[in-house]
N, C-alpha and C positions, 0 to 999 in steps of 0.2 A: 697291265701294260708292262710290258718288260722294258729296259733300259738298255741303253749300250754296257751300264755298270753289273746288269744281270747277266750278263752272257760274259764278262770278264770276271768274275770276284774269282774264280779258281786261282787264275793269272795274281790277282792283285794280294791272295794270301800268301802264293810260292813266292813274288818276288820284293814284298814291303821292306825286307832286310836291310836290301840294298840301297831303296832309294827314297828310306824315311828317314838316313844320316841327314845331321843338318851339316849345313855347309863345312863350320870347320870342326866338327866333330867326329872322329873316326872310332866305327865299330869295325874290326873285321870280321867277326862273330858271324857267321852264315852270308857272307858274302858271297855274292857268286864270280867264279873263275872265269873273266876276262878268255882265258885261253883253251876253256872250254865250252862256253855259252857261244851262242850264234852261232852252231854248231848244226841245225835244224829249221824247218820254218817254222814251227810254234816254239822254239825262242824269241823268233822275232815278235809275234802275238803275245808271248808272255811281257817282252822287253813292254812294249807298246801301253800292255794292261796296267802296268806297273807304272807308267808316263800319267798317264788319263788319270788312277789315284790319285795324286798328288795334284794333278788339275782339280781334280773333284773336291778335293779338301779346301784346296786357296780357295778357291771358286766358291765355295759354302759361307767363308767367312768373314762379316763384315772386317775384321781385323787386317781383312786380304790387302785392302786399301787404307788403312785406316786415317792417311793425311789425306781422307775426304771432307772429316769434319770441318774440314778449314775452309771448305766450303760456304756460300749465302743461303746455301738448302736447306743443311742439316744442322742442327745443335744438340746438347744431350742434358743429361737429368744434372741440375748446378747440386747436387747432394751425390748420397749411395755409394758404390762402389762404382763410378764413373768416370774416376779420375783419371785415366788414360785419353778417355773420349775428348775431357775437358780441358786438357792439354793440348789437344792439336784443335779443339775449338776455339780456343783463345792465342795459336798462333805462337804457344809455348811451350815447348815441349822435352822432357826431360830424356836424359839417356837411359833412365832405367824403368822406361815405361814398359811393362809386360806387352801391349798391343804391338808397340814398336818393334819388339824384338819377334813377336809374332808374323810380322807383315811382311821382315826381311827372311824369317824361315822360310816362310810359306813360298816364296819366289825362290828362294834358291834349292828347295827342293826338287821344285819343277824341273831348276836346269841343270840339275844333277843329273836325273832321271833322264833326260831330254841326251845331253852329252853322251849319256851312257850308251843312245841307240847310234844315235849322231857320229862318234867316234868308231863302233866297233858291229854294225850292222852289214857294211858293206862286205864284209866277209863273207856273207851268202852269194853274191853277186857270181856269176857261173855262166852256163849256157841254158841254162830257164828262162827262155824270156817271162813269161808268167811270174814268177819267185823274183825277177831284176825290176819287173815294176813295183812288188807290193814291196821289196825292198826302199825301192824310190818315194813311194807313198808313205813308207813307213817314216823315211829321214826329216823327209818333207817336213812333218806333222808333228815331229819333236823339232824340229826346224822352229816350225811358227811358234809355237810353244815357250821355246826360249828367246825366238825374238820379243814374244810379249812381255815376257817377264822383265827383262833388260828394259824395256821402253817405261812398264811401272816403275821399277825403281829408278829410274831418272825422274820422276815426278816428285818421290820423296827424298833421295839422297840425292847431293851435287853431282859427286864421284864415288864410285864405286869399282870394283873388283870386276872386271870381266873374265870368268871361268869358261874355259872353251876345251879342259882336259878331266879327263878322270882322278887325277892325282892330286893328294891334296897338299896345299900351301899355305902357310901359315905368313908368309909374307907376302901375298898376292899383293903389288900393287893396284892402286886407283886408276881407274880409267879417266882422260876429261870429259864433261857432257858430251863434247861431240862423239868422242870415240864409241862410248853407249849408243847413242844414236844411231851412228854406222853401223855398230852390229847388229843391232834392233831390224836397220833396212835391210843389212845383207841377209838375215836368216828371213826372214817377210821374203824378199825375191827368190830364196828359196823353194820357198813353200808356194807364192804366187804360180815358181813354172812347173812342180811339179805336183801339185796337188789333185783329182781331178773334179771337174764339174760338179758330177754329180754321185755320190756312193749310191751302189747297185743293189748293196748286200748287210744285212744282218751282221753284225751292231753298229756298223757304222752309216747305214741306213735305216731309217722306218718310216710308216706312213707315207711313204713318198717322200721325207724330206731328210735332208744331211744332219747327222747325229753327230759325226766326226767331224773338226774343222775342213774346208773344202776352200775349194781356188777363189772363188765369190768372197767370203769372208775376208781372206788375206789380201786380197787388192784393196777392200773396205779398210783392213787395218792399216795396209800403207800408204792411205787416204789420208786416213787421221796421223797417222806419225808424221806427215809432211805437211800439212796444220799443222801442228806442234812444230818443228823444225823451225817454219816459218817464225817462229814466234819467241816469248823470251824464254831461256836467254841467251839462244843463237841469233836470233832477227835473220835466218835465211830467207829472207825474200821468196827470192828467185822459185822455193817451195809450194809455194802460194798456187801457183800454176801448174803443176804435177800433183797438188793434193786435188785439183779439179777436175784434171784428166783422168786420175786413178778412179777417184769419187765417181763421172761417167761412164768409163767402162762398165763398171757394175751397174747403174742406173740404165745404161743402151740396153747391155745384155739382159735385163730384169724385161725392159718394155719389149723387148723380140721375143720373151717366152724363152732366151737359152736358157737361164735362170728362173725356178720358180718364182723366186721372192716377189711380192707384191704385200701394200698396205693393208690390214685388216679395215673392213669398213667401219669399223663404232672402234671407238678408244677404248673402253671397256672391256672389249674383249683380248688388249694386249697381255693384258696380267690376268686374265681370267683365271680360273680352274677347267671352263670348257675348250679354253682350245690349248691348255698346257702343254698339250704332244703335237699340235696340227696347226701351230702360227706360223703360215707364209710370210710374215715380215720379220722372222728371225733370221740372221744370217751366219749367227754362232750363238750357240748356247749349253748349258752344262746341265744334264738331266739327271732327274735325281730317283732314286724307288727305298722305300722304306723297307723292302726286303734283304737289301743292300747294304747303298749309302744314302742315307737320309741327306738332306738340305737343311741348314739354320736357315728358320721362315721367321720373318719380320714377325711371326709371334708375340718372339720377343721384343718391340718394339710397340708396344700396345703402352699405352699410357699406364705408368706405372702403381700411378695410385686409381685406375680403374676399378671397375667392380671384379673380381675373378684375379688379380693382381695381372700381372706384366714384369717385364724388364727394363723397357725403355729406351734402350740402348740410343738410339735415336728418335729426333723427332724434328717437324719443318722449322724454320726460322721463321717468324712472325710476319715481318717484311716480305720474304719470295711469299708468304700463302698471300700475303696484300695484292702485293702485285701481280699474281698470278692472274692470266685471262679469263674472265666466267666463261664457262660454258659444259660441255659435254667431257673435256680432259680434265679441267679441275674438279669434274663433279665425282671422275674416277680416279682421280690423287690421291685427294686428300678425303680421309674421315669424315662422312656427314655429322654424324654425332658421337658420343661417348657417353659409356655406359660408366653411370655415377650414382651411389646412393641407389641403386634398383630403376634410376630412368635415364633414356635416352637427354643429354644434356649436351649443346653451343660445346665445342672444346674450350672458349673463352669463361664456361659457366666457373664462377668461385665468389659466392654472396660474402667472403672475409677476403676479398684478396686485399693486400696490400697488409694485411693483419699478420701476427703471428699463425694463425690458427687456418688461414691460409692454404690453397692447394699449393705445395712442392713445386708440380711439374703443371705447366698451364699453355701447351703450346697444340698446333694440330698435329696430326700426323696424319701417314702415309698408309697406304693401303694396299703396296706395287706385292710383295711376295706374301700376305696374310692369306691364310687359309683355314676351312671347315676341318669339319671330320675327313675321314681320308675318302677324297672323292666329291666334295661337296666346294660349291660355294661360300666363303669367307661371308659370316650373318656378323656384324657389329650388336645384335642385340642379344649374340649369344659368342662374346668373344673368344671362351676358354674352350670350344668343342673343339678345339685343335689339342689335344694334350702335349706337353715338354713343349721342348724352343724346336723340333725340325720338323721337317716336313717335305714333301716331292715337289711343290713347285719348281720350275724350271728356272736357271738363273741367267738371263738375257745378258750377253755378250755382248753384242750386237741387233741392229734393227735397221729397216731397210730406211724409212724417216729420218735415222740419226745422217744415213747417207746421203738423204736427200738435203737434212740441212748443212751436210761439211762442205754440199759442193755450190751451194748456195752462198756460203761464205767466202768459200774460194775465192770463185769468179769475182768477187765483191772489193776481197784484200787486195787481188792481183789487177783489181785497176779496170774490171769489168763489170759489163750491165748486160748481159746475156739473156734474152728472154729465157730461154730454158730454164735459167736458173729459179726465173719468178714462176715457173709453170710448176714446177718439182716443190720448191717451198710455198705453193700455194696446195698443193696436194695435202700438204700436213696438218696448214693451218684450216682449212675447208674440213677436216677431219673433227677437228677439234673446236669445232664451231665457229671460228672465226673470220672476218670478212678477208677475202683474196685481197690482194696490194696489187695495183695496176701495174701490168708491165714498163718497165724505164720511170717510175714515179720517184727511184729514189735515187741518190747521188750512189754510185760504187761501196762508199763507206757506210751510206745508210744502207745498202741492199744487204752488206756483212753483217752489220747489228743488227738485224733483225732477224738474221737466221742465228744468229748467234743467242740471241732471246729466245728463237724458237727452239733450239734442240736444247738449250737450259730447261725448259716447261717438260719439254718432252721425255726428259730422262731423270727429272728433278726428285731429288732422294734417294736415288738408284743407288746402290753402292754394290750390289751381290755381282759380283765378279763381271762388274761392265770396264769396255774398254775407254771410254770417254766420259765419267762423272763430271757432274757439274763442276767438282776443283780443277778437275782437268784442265778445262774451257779458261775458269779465270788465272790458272797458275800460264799458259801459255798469253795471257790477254796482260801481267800483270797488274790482276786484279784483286788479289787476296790484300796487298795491302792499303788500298782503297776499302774493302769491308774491314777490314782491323779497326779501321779509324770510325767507322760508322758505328760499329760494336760497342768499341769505344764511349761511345755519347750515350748508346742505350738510351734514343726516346720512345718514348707512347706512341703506340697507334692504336689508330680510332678504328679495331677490329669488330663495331658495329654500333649502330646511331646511340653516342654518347656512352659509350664500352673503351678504354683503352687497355692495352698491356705492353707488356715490354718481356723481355729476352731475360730467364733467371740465371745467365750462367753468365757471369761479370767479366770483364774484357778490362784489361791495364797496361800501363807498359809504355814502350816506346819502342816503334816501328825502327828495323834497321832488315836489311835486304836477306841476309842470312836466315831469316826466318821463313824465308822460302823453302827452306830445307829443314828437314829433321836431324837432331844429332846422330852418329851411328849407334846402335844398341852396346850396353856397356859392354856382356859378356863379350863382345865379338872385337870393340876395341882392345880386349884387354889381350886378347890372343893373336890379332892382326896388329903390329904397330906403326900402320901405313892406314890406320884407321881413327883417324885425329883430325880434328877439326882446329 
């Protein structure tokens, strides 16, 4: 199966030069000439190949987001070489975390690359109509690109840098939340009007379905930016109600058939390996081929003192596996069992816990990107037939359920009881085994928490380059510091008749607002001095 990444890597080795500088580190060293580039239409193809890189990288890396951990999902291994993880687990987190400074690369390369088309593409622009749309298409699409970027790092930094030129500045001012935001929407309705429907062609088509970000996706993203909006620490309202209508667009045009996108019917098959290339409920996603660019696969995220080793890197919170609804999605979440001592063993199994001698890491995990040999079904009784940490699974973006529950919430926030809404969030939960909620059974703010529950389950653990992780959700609800305090207490739960455990990664401190945010990464304060907290 070839990739969008396979029909590009020529593009992606001519133009990596230029746009694997990180933000404020300047190589000129094979840079390419501004005053001569764009000069051709496979510069624009080159420009492009060279955009999608750098998507492909963030996009691989759990590090891409890494103040997910702060999340009620995920937790990590409280030993090892985890101490990045277990920093932003505990809501504490240092400036010279490797991750951190990772997570700010990784975005500002994208809108490096992004600017690069953005600013100097239009130069093709002539009397081709043909060459004036793929140019359009082209701007579009590093449009959405950097809108997305911008919208993450508002999640982890307060204030940040909005780069909107090629040249670099060592003094770029701070943007405020809102101002991020604005740019996040203005590049999003970029891409909204120019993007189109549906790609036609090779690589940014296959199987029938959009390879390349597409107009569907980007109304979905400016769904969820306007939930957020809505929420802390703008409290825009007035949002609430345009994240619903954005959220229907998509949802009408999915039920007329203009948009493929529809639900897969079994939960199981969302993260399969059989429908990795051929999920109609994806609405963006980042594909991977090992002949290429591989994907970091949840591999490594296999219980670390398993049989066959692991890394670990994450795993669920004790609590979300508690609470989580039985049925047919928690049975494809999370880990039925784990491979210990040569037998399938409870994740809770440790005959010395509480001992010295004790298992380490004693939590479940997740099973969204694990994979077999290449080509096969992920076998938990044969954990390691994936060799190294990567692999081609596809890393979801977006899903068509996430849309169904923003707009569910919507309608909920903005003071509505919209049957539609209870029809769309019963689609999910009816998926997932659960019984439908009568229509009008719940107050407006119940009908919000409950989608708001549901797209938590839905995407729970998720971190490979989604746009809406579960921290998302509590960082716009202000919820992270409500679990701080839970953490905090670290009690037992009764994770089965007369079984307790508790969370190995210790939680202290005292709660102050600022920890909603990350400090800036040291290198980058020490070069930027508009970068201080």
């Amino acid at each position: 199966m070839k990739t969008l990444y396979t029909y590009i890597l020529a593009g992606l080795l001519v133009l990596s030069t230029f746009s694997c500088s990180d933000f404020l580190e300047e190589d000129p060293k094979g840079q390419l000439s501004q005053s001569t580039f764009f000069a051709t239409e496979s510069d624009l193809d080159l420009a492009l190949n060279a955009l999608y890189k750098q998507v492909a990288n963030r996009q691989a890396r759990n590090e891409g987001q890494v103040h997910m951990w702060a999340g009620d999902d995920l937790t990590t291994h409280p030993a090892s070489n985890k101490e990045d993880f277990r920093e932003f687990d505990r809501s504490q987190v240092s400036e010279n975390s490797s991750r951190l400074q990772n997570t700010w690369d990784l975005a500002y390369k994208v809108i490096k690359a992004a600017n690069y088309i953005i600013n100097n593409a239009g130069r093709l622009t002539g009397d081709d109509a043909r060459l004036n749309e793929k140019v359009k298409t082209t701007i579009a699409q590093a449009a959405y690109w950097r809108g997305f970027c911008y919208f993450q790092l508002s999640r982890c930094w307060e204030k940040v840098p909005i780069v909107l030129e090629d040249l670099m500045d060592y003094d770029a001012p701070v943007a405020s939340p809102e101002e991020i935001m604005e740019q996040a929407i203005s590049d999003l309705k970029i891409a909204e009007a120019d993007l189109p429907v549906m790609w036609t062609a090779a690589p940014y088509a296959q199987n029938g379905m959009n390879i390349a970000v597409s107009r569907g996706a980007a109304k979905a993203t400016l769904a969820y930016i306007y939930l957020s909006y809505a929420g802390w620490p703008y409290y825009k309202t007035e949002y609430y109600a345009q994240a619903a209508a954005k959220a229907k667009e998509v949802i009408d045009a999915s039920d007329r058939g203009e948009y493929y996108y529809q639900l897969l019917d079994e939960y199981w098959k969302v993260h399969s390996w059989e429908y990795n290339y051929k999920n109609t409920e994806v609405l963006l996603a980042t594909y991977y081929n090992l002949t290429t660019q591989a994907a970091m696969s949840t591999y490594c995220d296999i219980i670390e003192d398993m049989d066959g080793g692991g890394w670990h890197d994450s795993g669920a919170e004790i609590k979300f596996w508690k609470n989580f609804p039985e049925g047919p999605r928690k049975e494809a979440t999370f880990a039925p069992k784990t491979l210990l001592k040569g037998e399938l063993r409870d994740w809770w199994w440790d005959p010395n816990y509480g001992t010295p001698t004790g298992r380490t890491v004693c939590n479940p995990w997740y099973l969204a990107a694990c994979e077999g040999a290449r080509g096969t079904e992920f076998d938990i009784a044969k954990p390691v037939s994936q060799a190294g940490m990567t692999g081609e699974k596809s890393h979801k973006t977006i899903r068509l359920s996430e849309v169904y529950c923003w707009y569910a919430e919507a309608v909920g926030r903005s003071g509505g009881n919209d049957p539609f809404a209870y029809e769309v969030l019963n689609r999910v939960r009816t998926r997932a085994g659960l019984e439908p909620i009568p229509s009008g059974s719940l107050s407006p703010e119940g009908l919000a928490e409950a989608a708001y529950d549901e797209h938590g389950w839905e995407i729970g653990g998720y971190m490979w380059g989604s746009l809406a992780p579960r921290h998302h959700d509590m960082f716009r609800m202000f919820r992270v510091k409500d679990h701080f305090e839970y953490r905090k207490q670290n009690p037992e739960i009764e994770v089965a008749p007369g079984v307790f455990r508790k969370e190995k990664v210790e939680v202290s401190g005292t709660w102050n607002d600022a920890m909603m945010y990350a400090p800036y990464p040291s290198r980058d304060a020490m070069l930027n001095p508009n970068l201080k907290r």
